[in-house]
C-alpha positions in Angstrom: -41.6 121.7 -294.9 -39.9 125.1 -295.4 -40.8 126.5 -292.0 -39.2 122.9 -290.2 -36.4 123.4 -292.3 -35.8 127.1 -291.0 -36.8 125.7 -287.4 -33.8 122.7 -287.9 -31.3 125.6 -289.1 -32.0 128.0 -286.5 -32.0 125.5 -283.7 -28.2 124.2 -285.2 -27.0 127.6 -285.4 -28.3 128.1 -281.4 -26.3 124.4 -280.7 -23.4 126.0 -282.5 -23.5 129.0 -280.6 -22.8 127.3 -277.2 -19.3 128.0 -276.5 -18.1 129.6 -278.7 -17.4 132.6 -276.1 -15.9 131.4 -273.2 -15.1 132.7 -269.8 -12.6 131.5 -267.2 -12.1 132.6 -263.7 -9.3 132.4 -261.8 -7.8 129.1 -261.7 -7.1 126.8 -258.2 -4.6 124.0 -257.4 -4.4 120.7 -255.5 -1.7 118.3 -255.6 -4.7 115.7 -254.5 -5.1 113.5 -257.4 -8.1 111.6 -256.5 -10.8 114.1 -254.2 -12.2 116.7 -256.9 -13.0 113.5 -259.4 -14.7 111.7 -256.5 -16.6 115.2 -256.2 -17.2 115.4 -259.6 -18.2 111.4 -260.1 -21.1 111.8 -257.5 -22.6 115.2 -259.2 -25.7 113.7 -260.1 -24.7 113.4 -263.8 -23.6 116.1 -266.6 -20.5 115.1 -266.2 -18.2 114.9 -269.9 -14.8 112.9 -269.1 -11.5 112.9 -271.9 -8.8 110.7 -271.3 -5.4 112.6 -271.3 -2.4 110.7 -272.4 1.3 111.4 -274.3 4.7 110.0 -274.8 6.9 108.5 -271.9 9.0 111.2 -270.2 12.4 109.6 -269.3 10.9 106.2 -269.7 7.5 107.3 -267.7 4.5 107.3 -269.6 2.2 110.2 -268.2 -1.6 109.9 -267.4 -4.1 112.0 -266.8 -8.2 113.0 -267.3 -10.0 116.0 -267.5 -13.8 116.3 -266.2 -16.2 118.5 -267.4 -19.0 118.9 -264.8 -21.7 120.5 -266.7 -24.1 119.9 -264.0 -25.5 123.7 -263.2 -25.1 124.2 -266.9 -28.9 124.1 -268.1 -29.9 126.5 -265.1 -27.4 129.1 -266.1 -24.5 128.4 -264.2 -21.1 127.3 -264.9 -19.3 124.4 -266.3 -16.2 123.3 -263.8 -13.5 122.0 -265.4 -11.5 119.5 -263.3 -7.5 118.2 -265.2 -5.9 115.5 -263.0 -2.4 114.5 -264.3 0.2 112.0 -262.9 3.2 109.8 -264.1 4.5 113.3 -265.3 8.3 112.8 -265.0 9.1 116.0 -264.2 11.0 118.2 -261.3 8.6 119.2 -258.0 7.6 122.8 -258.9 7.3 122.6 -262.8 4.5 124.5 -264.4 2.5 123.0 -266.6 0.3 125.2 -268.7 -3.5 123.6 -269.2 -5.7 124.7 -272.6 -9.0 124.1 -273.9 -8.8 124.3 -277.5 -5.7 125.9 -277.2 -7.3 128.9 -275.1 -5.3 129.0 -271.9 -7.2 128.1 -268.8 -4.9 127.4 -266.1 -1.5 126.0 -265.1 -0.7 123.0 -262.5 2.5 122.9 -260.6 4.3 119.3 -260.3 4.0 117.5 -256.8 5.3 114.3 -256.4 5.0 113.8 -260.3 1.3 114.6 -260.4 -1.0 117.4 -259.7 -4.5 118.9 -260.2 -6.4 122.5 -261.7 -10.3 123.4 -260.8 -11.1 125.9 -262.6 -14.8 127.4 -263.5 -15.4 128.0 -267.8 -18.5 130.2 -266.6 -21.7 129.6 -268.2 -19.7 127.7 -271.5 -21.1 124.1 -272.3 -17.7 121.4 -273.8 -18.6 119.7 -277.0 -15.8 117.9 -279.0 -13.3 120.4 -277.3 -10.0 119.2 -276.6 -7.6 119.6 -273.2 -3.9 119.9 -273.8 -0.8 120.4 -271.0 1.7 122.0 -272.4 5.7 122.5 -270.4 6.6 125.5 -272.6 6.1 125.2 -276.0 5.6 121.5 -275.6 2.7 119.2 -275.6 3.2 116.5 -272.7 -0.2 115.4 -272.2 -3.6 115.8 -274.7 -7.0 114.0 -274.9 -9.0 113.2 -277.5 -12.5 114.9 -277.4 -14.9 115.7 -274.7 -17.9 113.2 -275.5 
């Protein structure tokens, strides 16, 4: 019993572990709301979505998702992390700063009141971590938990 018991705690400290050092690589861009979730969608699975949502800007309610394609995760590779936003009633050319757990991971620039970041987390695998856009010091967009 005492050896399973060591076996469970070492195996939930291992679980722990994962991800709690995280690497990002330089972020990309695309005002293309709809091709890297179509990407992502047909990955074969290991694939975490959150929902992104937050209060109407000038009377528009802004949308968005972020995808976690953990799909190369179990062979060592890296988890991409895909943030879609749109309905974000903002200027053309606003920056929008993107976190993970409040770690900064990448920014998207308004198009057309929407807009996309790719961006690998390197070999880093999402669990109950939370995406946030933020225009300054404000939050206009947050999800609740990968799951």
């Amino acid at each position: 019993m005492r050896k399973a018991l060591v076996m469970f705690v070492a195996l939930a400290a291992m679980v722990a572990s994962v991800g709690c050092s995280q690497q990002v690589t330089a972020p990309s861009e695309s005002a293309s709301f709809g091709a890297p979730v179509t990407a992502l969608a047909n990955s074969g699975g290991g694939t975490l979505k959150e929902i992104l949502s937050g209060p109407a800007i000038n009377g528009v309610a802004p949308e968005g998702q972020a995808l976690a394609d953990e799909s190369q995760f179990a062979s060592g590779g890296p988890t991409i992390l895909t943030v879609q936003i749109r309905k974000v009633n903002l200027p053309d050319g606003t920056v929008l700063g993107v976190t993970l757990d409040f770690t900064p991971v990448g920014s998207i620039t308004l198009s057309g009141q929407q807009g996309t970041l790719q961006t690998s987390l390197g070999h880093f695998g999402v669990s109950r971590d939370q995406v946030r856009v933020n225009n300054g010091s404000t939050t206009i967009l947050i999800g609740g938990f990968f799951q």
